[in-house]
C-alpha positions as CSV (number, residue, x, y, z in Angstrom):
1,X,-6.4,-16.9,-16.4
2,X,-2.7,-16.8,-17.0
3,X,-0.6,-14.3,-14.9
4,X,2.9,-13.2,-14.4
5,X,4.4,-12.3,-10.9
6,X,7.8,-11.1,-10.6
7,X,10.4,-14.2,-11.5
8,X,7.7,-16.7,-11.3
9,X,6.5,-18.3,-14.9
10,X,3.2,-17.1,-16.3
11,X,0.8,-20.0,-14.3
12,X,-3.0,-20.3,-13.8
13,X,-3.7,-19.7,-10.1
14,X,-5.3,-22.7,-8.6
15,X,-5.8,-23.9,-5.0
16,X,-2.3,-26.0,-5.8
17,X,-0.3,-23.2,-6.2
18,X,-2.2,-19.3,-4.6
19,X,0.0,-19.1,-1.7
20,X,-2.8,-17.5,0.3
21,X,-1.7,-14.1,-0.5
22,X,-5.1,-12.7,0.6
23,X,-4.9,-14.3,3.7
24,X,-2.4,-11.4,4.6
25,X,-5.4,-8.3,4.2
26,X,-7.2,-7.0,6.6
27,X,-11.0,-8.6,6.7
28,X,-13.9,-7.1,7.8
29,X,-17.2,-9.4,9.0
30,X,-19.8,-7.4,7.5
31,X,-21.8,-10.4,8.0
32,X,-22.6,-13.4,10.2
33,X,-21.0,-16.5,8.5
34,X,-20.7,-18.7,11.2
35,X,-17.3,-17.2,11.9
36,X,-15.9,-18.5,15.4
37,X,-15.3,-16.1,18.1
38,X,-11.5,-17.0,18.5
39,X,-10.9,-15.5,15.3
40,X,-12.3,-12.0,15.2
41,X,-10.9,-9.2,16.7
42,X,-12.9,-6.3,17.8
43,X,-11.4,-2.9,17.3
44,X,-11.8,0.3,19.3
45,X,-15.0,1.3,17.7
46,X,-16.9,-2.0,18.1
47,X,-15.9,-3.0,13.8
48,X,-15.2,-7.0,13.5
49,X,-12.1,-8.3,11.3
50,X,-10.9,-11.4,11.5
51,X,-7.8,-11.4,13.6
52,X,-4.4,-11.5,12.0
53,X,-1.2,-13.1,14.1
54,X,1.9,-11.5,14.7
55,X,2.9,-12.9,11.4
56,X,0.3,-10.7,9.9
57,X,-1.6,-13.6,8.4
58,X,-5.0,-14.5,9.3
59,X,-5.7,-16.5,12.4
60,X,-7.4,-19.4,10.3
61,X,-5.2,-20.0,7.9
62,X,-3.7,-23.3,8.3
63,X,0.3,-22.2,8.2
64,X,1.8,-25.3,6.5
65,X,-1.1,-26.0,4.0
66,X,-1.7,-22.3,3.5
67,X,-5.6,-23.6,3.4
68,X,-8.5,-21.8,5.9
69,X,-9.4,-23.8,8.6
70,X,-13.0,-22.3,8.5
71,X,-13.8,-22.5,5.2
72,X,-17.4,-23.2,4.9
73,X,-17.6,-20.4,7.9
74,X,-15.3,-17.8,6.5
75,X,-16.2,-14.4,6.2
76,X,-18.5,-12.6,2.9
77,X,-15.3,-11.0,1.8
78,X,-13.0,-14.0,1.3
79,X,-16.3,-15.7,-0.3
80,X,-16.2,-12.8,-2.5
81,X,-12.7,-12.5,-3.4
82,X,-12.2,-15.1,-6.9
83,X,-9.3,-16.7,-7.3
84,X,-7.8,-15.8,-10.4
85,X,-9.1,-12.4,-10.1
86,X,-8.0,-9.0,-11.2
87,X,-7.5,-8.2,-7.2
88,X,-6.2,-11.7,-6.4
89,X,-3.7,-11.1,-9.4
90,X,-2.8,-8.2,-7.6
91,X,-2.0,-9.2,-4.2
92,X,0.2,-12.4,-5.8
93,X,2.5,-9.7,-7.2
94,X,2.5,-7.7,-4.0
95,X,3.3,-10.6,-1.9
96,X,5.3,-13.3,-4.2
């Protein structure tokens, strides 16, 4: 899939060049993955996301490789979010 983001030529999105742009949304654990406990935050009602740094990325993403650090672990959501997608489309243009 071919896309378009701001000033940045029309490119496939691969792992090469995705800048982890979802990486910055919030993420809720709807189900047990295997997610480690040092990465989820609990909020006042009892819901688990994964927890975001003051940087407002996520807590496993690996910050010069811009690759999650619990992949095989990470949550439904993120298994569920395609590269290339409509949404992840999205988010590149929101973030790039």
């Amino acid at each position: 899939m071919a896309i378009e983001v701001k000033n940045i030529p029309t490119a496939e999105v691969t792992c090469a060049n995705c800048q982890a742009c979802c990486c910055r949304l919030e993420v809720m654990i709807i189900t047990d993955t295997g997610v480690p406990e040092e990465h989820i935050a609990v909020d006042e009602w009892g819901a688990e996301t994964m927890l975001r740094l003051d940087d407002g990325w996520c807590s496993a993403v690996d910050r010069e490789t811009l690759m999650c650090t619990i992949y095989e672990n990470r949550p439904w959501i993120c298994r569920e979010f395609e590269m290339g997608s409509y949404e992840c489309v999205e988010e590149r243009k929101a973030c790039l």
